[in-house]
N, CA, C and O atoms as a Maestro MAE file, in Angstrom:
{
 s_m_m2io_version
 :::
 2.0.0
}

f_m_ct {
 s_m_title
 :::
 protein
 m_atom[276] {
  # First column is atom index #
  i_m_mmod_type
  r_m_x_coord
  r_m_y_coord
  r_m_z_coord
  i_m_residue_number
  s_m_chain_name
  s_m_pdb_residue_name
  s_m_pdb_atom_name
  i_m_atomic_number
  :::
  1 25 -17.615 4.094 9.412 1 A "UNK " " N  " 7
  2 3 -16.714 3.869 8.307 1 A "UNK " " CA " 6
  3 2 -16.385 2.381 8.264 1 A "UNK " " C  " 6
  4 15 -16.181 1.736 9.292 1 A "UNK " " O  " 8
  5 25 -16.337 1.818 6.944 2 A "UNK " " N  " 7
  6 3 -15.951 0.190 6.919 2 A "UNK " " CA " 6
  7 2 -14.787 -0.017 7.179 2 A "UNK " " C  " 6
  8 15 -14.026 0.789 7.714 2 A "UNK " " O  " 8
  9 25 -14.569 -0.950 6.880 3 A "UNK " " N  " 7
  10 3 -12.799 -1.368 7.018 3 A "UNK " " CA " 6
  11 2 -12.497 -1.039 5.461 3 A "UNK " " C  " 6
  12 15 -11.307 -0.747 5.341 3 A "UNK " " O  " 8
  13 25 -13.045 -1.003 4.498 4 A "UNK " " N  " 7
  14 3 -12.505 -1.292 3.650 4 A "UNK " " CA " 6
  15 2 -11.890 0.166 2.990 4 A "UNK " " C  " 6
  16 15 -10.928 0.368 2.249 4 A "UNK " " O  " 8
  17 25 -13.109 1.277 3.735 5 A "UNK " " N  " 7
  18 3 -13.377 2.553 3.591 5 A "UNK " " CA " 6
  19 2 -11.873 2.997 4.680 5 A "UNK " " C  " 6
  20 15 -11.456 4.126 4.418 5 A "UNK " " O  " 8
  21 25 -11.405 2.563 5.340 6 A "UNK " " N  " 7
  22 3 -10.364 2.983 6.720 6 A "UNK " " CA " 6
  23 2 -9.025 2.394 5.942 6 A "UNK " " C  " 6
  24 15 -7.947 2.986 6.003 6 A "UNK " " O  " 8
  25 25 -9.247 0.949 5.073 7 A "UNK " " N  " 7
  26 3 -7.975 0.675 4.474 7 A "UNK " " CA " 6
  27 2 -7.299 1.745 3.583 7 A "UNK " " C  " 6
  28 15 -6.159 2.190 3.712 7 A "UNK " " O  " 8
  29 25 -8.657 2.222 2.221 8 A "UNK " " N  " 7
  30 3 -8.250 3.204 1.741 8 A "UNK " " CA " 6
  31 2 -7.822 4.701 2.204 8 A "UNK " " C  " 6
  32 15 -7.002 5.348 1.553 8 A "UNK " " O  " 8
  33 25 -8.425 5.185 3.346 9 A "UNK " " N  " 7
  34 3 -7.873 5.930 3.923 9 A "UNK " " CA " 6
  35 2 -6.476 6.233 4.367 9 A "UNK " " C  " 6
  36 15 -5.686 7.176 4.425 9 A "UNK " " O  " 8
  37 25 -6.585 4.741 4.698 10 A "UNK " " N  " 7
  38 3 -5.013 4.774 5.742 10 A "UNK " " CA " 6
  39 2 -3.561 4.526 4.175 10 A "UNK " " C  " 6
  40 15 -2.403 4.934 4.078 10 A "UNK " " O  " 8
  41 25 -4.269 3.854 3.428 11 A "UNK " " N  " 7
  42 3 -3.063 3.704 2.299 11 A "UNK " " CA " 6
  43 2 -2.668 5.197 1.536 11 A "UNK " " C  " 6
  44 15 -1.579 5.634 1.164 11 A "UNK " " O  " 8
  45 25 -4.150 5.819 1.468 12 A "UNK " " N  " 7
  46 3 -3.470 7.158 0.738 12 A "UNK " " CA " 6
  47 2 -2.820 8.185 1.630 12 A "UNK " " C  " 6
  48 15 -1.749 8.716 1.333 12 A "UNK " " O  " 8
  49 25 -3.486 8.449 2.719 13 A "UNK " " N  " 7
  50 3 -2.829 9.006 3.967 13 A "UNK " " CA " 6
  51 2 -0.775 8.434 4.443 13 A "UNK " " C  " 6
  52 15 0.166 9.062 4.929 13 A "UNK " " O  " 8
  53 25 -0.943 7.025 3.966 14 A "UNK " " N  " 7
  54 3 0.664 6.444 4.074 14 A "UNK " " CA " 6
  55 2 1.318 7.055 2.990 14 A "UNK " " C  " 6
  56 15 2.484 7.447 3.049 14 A "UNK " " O  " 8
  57 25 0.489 7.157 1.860 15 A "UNK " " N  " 7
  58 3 1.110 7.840 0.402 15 A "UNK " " CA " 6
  59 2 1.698 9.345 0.528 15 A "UNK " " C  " 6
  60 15 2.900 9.590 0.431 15 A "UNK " " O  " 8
  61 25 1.074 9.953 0.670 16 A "UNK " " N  " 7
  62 3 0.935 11.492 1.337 16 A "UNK " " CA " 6
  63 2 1.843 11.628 2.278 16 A "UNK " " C  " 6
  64 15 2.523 12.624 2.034 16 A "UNK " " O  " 8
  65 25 2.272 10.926 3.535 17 A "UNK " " N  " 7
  66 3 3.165 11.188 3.827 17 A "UNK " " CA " 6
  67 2 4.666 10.168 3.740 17 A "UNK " " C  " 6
  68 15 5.640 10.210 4.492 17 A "UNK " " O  " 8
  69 25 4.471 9.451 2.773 18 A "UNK " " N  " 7
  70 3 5.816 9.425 2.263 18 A "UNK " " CA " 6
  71 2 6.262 10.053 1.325 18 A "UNK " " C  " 6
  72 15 7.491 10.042 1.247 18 A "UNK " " O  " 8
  73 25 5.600 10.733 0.397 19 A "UNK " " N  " 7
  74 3 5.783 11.989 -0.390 19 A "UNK " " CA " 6
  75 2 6.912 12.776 0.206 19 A "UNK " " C  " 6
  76 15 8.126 12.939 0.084 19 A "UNK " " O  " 8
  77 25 5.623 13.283 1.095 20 A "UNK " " N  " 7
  78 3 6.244 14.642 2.506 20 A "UNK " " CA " 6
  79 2 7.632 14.535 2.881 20 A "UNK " " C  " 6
  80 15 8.345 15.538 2.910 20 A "UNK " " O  " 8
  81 25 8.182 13.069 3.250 21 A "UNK " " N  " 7
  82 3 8.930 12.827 3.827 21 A "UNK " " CA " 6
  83 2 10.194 12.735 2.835 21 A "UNK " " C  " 6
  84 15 11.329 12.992 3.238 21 A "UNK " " O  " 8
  85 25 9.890 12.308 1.362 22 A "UNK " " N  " 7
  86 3 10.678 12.338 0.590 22 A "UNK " " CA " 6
  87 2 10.912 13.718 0.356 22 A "UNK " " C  " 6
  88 15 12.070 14.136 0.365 22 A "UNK " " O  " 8
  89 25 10.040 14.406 0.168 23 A "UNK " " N  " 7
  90 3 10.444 15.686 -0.256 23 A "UNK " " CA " 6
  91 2 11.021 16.757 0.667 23 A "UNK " " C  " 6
  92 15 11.516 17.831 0.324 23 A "UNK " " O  " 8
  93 25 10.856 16.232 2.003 24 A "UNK " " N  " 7
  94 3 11.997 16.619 3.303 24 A "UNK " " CA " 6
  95 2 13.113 16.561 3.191 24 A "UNK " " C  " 6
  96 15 14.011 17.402 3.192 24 A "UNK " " O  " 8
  97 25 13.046 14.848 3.021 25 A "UNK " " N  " 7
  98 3 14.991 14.663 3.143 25 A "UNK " " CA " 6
  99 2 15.466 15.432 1.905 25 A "UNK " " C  " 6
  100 15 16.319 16.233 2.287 25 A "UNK " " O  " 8
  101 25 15.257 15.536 0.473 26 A "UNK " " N  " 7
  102 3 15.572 16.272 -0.292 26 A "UNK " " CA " 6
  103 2 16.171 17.731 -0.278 26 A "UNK " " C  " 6
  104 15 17.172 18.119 -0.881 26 A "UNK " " O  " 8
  105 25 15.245 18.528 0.634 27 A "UNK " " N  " 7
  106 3 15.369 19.669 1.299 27 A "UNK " " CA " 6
  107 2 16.391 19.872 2.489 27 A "UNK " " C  " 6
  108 15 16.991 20.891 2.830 27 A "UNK " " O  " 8
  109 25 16.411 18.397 3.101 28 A "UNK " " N  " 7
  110 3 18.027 18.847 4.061 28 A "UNK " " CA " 6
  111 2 18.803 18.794 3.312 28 A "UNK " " C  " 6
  112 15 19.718 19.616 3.361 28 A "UNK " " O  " 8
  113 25 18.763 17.651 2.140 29 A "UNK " " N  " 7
  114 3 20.111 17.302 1.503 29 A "UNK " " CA " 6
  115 2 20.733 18.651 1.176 29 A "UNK " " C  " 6
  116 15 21.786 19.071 1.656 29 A "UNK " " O  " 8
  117 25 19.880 19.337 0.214 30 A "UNK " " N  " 7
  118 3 20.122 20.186 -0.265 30 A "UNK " " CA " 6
  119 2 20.761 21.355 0.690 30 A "UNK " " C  " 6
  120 15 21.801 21.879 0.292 30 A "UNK " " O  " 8
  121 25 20.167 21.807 1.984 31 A "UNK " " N  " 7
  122 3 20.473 22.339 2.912 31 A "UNK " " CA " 6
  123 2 21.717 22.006 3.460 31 A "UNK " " C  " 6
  124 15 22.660 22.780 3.290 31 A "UNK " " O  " 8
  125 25 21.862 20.941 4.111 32 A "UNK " " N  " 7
  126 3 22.623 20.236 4.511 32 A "UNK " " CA " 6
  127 2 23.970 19.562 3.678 32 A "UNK " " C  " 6
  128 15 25.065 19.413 4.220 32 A "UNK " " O  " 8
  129 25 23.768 19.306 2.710 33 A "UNK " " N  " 7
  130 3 24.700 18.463 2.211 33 A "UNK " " CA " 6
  131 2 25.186 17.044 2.240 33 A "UNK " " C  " 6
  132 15 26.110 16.409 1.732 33 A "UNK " " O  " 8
  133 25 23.853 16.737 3.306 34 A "UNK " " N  " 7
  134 3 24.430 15.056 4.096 34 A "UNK " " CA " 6
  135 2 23.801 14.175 3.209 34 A "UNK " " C  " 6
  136 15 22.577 14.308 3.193 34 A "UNK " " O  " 8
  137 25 24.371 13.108 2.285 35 A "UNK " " N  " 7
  138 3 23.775 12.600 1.353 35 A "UNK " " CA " 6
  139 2 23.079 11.179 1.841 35 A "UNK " " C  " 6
  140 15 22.758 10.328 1.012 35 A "UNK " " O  " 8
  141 25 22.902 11.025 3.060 36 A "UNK " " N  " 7
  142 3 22.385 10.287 4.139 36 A "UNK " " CA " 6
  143 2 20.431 10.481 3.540 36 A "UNK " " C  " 6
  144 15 19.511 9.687 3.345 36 A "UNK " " O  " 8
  145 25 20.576 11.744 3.458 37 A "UNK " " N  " 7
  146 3 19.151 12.260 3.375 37 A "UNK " " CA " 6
  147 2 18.726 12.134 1.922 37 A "UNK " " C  " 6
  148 15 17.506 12.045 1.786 37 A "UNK " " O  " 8
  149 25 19.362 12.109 0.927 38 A "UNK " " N  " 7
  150 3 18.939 11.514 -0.164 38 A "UNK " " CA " 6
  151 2 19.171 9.844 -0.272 38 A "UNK " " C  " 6
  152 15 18.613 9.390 -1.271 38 A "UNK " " O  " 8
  153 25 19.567 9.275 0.185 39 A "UNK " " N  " 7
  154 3 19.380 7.743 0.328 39 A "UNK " " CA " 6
  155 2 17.437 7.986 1.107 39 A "UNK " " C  " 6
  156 15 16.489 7.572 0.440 39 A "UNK " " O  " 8
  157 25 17.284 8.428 2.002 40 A "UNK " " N  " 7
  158 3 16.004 8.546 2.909 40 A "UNK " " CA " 6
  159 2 14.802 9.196 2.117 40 A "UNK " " C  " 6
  160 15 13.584 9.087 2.257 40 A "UNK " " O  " 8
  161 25 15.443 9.783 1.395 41 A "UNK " " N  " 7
  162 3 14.429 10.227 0.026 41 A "UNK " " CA " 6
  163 2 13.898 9.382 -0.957 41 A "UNK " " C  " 6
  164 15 12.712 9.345 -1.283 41 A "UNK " " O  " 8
  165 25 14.920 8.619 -1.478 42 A "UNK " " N  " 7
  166 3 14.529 7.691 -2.433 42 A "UNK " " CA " 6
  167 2 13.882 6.465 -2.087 42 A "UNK " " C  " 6
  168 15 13.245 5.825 -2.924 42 A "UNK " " O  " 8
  169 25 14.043 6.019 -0.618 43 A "UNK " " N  " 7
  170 3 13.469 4.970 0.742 43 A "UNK " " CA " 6
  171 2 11.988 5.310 0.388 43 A "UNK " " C  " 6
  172 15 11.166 4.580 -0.165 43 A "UNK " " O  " 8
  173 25 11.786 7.086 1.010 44 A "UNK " " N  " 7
  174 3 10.675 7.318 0.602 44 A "UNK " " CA " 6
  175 2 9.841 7.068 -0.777 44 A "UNK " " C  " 6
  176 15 8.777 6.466 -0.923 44 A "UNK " " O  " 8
  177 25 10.621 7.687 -1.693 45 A "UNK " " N  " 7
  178 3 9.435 7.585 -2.896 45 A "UNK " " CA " 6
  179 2 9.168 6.182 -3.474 45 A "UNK " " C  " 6
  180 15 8.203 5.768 -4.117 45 A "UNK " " O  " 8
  181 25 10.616 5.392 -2.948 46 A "UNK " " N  " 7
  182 3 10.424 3.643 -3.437 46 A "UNK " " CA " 6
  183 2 8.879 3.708 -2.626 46 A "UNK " " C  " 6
  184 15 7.885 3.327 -3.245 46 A "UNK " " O  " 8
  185 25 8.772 4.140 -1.417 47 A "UNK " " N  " 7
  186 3 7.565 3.100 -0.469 47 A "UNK " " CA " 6
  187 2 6.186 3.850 -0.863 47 A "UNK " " C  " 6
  188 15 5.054 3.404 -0.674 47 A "UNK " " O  " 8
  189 25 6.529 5.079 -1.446 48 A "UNK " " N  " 7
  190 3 5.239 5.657 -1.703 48 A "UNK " " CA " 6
  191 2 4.513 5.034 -3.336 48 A "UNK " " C  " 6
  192 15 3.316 4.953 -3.613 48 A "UNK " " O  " 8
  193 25 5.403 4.757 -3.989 49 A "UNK " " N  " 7
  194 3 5.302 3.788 -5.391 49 A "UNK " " CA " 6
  195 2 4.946 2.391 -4.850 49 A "UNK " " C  " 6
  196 15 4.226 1.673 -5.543 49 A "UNK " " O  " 8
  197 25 5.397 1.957 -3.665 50 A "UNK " " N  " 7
  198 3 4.938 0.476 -3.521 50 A "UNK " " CA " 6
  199 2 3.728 0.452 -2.843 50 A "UNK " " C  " 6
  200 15 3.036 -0.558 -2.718 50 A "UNK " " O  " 8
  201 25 3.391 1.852 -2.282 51 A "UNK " " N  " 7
  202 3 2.030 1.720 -1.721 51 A "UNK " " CA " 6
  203 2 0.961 2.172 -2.473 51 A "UNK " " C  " 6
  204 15 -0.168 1.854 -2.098 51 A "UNK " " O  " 8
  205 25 1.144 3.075 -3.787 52 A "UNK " " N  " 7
  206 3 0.472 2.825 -4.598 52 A "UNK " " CA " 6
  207 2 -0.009 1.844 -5.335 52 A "UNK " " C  " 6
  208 15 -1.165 1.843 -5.757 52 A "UNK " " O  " 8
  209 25 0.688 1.088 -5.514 53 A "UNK " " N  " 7
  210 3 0.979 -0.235 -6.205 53 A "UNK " " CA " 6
  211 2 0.046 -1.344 -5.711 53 A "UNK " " C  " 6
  212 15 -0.702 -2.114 -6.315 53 A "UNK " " O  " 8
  213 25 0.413 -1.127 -4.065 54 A "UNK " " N  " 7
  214 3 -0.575 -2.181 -3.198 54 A "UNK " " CA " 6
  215 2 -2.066 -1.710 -3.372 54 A "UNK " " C  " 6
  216 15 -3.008 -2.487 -3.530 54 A "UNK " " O  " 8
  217 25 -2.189 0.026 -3.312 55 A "UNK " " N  " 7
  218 3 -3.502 0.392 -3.830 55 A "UNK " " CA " 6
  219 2 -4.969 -0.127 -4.851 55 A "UNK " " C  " 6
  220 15 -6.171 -0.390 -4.804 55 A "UNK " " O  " 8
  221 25 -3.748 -0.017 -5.761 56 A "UNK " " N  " 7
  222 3 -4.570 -0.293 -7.061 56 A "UNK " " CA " 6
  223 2 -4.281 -2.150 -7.450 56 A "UNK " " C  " 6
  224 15 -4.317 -2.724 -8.539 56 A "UNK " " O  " 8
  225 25 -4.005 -2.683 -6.083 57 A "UNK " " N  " 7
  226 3 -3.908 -4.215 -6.116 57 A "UNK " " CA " 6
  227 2 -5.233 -4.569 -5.419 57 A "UNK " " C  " 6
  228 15 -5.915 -5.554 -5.703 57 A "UNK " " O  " 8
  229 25 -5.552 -3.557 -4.374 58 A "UNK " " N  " 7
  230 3 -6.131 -4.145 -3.698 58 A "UNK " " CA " 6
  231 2 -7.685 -3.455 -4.092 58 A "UNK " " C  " 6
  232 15 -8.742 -4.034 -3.843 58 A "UNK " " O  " 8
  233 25 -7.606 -2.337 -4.639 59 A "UNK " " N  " 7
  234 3 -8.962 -2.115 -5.417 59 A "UNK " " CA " 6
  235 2 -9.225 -3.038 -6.720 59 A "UNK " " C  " 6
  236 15 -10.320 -2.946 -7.274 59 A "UNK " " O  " 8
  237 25 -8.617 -3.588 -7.030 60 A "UNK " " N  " 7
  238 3 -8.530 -4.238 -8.002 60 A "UNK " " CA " 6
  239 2 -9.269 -5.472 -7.445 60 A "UNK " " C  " 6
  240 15 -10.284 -5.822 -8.047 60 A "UNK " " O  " 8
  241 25 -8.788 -6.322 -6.128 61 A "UNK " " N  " 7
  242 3 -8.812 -7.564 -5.411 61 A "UNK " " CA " 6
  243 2 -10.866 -7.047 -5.280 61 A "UNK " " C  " 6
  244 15 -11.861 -7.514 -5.833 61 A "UNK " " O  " 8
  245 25 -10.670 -5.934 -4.294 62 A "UNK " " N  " 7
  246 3 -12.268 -5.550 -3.961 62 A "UNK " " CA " 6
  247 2 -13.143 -5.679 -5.122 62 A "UNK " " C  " 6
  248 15 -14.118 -6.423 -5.016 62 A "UNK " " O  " 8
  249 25 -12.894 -4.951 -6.402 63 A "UNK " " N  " 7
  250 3 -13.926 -5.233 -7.649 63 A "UNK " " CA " 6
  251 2 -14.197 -6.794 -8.115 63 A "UNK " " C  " 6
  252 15 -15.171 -7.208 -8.744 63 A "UNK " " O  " 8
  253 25 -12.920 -7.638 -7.569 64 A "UNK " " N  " 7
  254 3 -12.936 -9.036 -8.511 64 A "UNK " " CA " 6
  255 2 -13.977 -9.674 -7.877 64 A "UNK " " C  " 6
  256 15 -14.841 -10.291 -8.499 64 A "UNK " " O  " 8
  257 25 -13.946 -9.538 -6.366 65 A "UNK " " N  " 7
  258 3 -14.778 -10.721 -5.056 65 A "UNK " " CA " 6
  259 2 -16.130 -9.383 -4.958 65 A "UNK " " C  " 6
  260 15 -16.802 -9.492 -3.933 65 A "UNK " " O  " 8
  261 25 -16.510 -8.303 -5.817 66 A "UNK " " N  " 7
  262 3 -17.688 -7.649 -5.881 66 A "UNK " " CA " 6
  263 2 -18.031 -7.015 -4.510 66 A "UNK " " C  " 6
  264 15 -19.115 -6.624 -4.078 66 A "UNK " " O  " 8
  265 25 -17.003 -7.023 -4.041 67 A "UNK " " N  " 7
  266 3 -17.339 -6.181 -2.876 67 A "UNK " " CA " 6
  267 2 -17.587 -4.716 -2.752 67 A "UNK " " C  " 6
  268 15 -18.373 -4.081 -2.049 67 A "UNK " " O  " 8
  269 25 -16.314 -4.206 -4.010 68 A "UNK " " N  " 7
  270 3 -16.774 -2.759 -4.045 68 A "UNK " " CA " 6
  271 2 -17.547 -2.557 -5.799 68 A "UNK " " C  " 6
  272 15 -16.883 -2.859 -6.791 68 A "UNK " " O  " 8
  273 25 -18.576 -2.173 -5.882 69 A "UNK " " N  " 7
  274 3 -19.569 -2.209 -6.988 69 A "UNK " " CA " 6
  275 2 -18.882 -0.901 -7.957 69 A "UNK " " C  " 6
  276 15 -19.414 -0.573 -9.018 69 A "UNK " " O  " 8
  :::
 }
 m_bond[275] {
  # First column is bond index #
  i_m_from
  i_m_to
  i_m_order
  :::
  1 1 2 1
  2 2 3 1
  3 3 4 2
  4 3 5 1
  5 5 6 1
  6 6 7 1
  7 7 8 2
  8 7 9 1
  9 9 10 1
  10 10 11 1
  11 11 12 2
  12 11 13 1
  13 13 14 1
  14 14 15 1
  15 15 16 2
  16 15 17 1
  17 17 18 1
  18 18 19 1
  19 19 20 2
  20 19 21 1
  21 21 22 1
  22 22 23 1
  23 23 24 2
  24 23 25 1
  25 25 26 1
  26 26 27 1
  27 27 28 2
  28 27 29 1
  29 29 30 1
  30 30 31 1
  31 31 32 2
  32 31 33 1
  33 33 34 1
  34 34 35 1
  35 35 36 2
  36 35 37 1
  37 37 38 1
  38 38 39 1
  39 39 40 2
  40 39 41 1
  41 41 42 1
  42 42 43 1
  43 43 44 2
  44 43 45 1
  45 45 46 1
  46 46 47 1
  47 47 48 2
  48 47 49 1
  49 49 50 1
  50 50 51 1
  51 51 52 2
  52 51 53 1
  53 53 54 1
  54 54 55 1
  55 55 56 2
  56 55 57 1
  57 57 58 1
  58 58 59 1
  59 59 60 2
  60 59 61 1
  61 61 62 1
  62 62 63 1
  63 63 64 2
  64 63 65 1
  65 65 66 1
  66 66 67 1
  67 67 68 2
  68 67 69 1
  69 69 70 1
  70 70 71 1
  71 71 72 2
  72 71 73 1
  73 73 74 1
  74 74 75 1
  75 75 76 2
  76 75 77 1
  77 77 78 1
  78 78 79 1
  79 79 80 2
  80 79 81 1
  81 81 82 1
  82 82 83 1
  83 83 84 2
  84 83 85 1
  85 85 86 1
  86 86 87 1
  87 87 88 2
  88 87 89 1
  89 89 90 1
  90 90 91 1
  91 91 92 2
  92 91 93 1
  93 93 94 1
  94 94 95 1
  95 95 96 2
  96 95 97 1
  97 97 98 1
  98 98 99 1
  99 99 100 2
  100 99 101 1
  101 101 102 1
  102 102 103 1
  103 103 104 2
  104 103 105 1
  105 105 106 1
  106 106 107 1
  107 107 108 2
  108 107 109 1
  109 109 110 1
  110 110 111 1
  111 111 112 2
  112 111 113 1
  113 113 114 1
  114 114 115 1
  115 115 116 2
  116 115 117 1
  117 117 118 1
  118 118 119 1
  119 119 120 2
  120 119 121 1
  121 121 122 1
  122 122 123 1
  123 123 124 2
  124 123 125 1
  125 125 126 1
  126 126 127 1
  127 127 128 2
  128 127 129 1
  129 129 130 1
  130 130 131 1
  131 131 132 2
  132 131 133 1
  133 133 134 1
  134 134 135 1
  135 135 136 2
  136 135 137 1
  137 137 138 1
  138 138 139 1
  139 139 140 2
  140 139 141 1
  141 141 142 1
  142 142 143 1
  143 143 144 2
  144 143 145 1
  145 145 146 1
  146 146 147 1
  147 147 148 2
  148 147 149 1
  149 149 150 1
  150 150 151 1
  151 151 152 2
  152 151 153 1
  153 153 154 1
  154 154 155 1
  155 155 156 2
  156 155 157 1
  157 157 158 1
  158 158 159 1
  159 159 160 2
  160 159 161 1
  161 161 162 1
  162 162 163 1
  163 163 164 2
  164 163 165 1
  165 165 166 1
  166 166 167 1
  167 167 168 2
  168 167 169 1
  169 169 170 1
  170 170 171 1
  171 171 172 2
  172 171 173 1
  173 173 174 1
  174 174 175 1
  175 175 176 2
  176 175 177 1
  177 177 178 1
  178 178 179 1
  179 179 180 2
  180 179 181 1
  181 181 182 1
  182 182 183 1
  183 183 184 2
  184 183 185 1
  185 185 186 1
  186 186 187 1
  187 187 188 2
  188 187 189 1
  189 189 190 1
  190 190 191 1
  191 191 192 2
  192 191 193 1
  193 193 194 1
  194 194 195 1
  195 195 196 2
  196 195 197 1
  197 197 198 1
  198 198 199 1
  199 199 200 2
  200 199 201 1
  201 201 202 1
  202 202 203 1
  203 203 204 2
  204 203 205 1
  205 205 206 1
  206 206 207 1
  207 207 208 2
  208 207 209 1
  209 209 210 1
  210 210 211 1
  211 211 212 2
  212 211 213 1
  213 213 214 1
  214 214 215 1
  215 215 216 2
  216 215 217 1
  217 217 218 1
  218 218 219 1
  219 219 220 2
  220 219 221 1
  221 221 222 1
  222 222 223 1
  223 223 224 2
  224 223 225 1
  225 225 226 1
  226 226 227 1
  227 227 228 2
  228 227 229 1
  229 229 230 1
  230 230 231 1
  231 231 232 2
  232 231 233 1
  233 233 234 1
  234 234 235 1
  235 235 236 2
  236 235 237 1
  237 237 238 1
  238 238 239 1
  239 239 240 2
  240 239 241 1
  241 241 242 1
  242 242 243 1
  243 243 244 2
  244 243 245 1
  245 245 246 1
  246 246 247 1
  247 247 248 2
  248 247 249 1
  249 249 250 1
  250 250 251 1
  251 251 252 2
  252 251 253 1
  253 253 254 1
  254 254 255 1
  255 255 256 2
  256 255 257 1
  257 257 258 1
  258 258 259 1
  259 259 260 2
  260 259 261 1
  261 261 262 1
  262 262 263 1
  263 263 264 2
  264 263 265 1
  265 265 266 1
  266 266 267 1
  267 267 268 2
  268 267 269 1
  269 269 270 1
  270 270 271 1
  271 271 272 2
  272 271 273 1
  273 273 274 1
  274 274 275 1
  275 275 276 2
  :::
 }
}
């Protein structure tokens, strides 16, 4: 596997589980009531939006320098 093939891996795999994790704390909140866990929710989906973001920056970066065809 390349690096470039392991970057994308590892960014959507980071995506996926900040999802997870958002949609956890949501589920204590709710359970729980501790609004601790919706601050940790929204942590999450901010970082899962910024790692999308870096995604389609950096596939973007790979098509410009023709690396990925």
């Amino acid at each position: 596997m390349s690096l470039k093939a392991f970057h994308f891996v590892f960014i959507f795999t980071s995506i996926v589980l900040a999802l997870g994790l958002g949609c956890w704390c949501i589920w204590v909140d709710l359970v729980e009531g501790a609004p601790i866990y919706l601050a940790g929710a929204i942590a999450s989906f901010a970082s899962a939006i910024g790692l999308f973001i870096y995604g389609i920056w950096f596939y973007r970066k790979m098509k410009r320098l023709r690396i990925i065809t």
